[in-house]
LUMLOKE-816303 format. One record per residue (C-alpha): x, y, z; residue number from 1; residue in three letters. Coordinates in steps of 0.5 Angstrom, whole numbers, plus 2048, in hexadecimal, padded with zeros to 3 digits. Each point is the difference from the previous one (the first is absolute). Example, Ala and Ser with C-alpha at 12.3 -4.5 7.8 and 13.67 -1.06 7.14 Angstrom:
2
    xx    yy    zz    nr   rest
   819   7F7   810     1    ala
   802   807   7FE     2    ser
% end
This chain:
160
    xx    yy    zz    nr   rest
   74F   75C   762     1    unk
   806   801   805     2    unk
   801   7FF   807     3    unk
   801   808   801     4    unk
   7F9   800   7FD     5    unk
   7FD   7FC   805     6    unk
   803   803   806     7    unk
   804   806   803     8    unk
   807   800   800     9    unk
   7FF   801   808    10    unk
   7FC   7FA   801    11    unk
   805   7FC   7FB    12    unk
   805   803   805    13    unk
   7FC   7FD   806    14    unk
   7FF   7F9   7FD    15    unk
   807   7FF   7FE    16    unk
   803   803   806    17    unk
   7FB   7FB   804    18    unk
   802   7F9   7FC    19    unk
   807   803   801    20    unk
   7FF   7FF   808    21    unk
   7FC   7F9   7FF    22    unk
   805   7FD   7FA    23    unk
   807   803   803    24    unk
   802   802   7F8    25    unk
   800   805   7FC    26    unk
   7F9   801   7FE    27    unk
   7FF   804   7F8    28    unk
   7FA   802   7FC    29    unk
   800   7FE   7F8    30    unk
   7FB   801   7FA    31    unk
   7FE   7FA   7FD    32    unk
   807   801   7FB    33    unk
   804   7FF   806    34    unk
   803   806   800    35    unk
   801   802   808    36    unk
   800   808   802    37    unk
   7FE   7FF   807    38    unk
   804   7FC   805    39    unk
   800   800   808    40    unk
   804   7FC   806    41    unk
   808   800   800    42    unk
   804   7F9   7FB    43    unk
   805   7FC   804    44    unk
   807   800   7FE    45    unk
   800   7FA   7FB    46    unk
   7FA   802   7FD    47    unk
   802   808   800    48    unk
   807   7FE   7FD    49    unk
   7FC   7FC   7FA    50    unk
   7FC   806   7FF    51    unk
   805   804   7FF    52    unk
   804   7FD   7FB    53    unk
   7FC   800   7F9    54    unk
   802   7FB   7FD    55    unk
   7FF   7FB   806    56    unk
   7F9   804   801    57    unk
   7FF   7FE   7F9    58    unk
   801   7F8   800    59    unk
   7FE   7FF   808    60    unk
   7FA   805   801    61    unk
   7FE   802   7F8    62    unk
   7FF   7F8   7FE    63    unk
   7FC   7FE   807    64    unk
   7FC   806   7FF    65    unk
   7FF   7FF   7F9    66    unk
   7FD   7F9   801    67    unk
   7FB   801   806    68    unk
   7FD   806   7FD    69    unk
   7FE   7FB   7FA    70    unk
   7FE   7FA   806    71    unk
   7FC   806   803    72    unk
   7FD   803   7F9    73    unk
   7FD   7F9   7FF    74    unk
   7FD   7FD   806    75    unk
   7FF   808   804    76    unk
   802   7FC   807    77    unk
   805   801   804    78    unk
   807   7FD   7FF    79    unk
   806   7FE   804    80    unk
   806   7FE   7FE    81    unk
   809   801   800    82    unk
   804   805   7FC    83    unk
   805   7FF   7FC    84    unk
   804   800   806    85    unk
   7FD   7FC   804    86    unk
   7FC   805   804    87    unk
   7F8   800   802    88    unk
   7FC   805   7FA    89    unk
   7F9   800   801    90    unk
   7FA   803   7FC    91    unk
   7F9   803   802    92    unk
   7FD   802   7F9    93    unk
   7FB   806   7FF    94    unk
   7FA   7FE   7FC    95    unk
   7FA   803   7FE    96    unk
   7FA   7FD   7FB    97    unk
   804   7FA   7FE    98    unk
   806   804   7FF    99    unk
   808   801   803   100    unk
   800   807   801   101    unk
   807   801   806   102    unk
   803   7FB   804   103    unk
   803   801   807   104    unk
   806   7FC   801   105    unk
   805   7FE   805   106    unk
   807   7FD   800   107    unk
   806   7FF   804   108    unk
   7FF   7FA   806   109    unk
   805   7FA   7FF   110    unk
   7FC   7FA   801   111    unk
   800   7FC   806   112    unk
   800   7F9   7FE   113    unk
   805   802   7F9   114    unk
   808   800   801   115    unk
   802   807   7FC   116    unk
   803   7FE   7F9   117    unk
   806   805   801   118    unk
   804   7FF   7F9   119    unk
   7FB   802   7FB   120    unk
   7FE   807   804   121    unk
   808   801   800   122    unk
   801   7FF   7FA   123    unk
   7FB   806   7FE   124    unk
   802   804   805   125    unk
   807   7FE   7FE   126    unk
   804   800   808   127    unk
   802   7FA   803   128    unk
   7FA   7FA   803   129    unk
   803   801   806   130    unk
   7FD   808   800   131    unk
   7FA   7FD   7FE   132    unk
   7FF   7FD   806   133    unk
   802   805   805   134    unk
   7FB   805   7FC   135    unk
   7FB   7FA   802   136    unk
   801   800   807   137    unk
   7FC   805   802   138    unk
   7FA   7FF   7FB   139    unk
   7FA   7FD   804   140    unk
   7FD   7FA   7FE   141    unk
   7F9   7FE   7FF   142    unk
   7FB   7FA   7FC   143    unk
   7FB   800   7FB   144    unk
   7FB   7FD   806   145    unk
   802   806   805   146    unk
   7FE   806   7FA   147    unk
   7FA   7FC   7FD   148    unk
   7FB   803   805   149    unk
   802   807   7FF   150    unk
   800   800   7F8   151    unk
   7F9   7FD   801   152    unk
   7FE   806   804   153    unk
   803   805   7FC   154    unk
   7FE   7FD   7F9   155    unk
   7F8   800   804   156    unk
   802   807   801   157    unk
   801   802   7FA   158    unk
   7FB   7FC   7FD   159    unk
   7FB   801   802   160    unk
% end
């Protein structure tokens, strides 16, 4: 079973959109294997330029996205927690009879209570530190504790 078998494109398209408006970051759908063929909401620039770059999107998003699907594979709870690159990443898994079928995630606030480690963002990016914090300024900050509630409501809403 896939996320797609479990709703219309239309009703993920609604949800994604409205998490999107709750969380302020870009909002995707993934099947239990981590691929992400639906995304909605606009990536700040520090996140967009490591999106952007295939190499940092490998070690910064690809690592991180790696170990909380494993994390979320075995406890089927939602997940909180940092990028390769410092930034807040969330989860909200999909499961149906036990089992892990789609996630919802979520990524791309600078946390609130942490100083942005500018060094090994540039070094995948392969520009200055200097950069680095430029592209950060205008990235909206945010805490585990303010998104709590709003993973939990849509991980009851998914769960049902």
């Amino acid at each position: 079973m896939t996320p797609y078998e479990l709703k219309t494109p239309k009703e993920w398209d609604a949800i994604l959109t409205g998490f999107y408006d709750q969380v302020g970051m870009t909002a995707c759908l993934s099947d239990a294997a981590g691929s992400q063929p639906l995304c909605h909401g606009e990536r700040f620039p520090l996140c967009a330029a490591v999106r952007n770059n295939p190499e940092a999107t490998t070690f910064i998003c690809s690592q991180t996205n790696t170990a909380m699907l494993a994390v979320v594979s075995k406890t089927l709870q939602p997940e909180i927690d940092l990028c390769e690159a410092g930034l807040i990443r969330l989860v909200v898994p999909i499961v149906r009879d036990g089992e892990l079928v789609g996630q919802v995630f979520a990524c791309g606030l600078a946390p609130r209570d942490e100083e942005l480690d500018a060094f090994p963002i540039a070094r995948q990016l392969g520009i200055p530190e200097e950069q680095v914090l430029e592209l950060a300024k205008s990235t909206p900050l945010g805490s585990e504790e303010e998104l709590r509630a709003l993973v939990d409501r849509l991980f009851r809403q998914l769960n049902p």
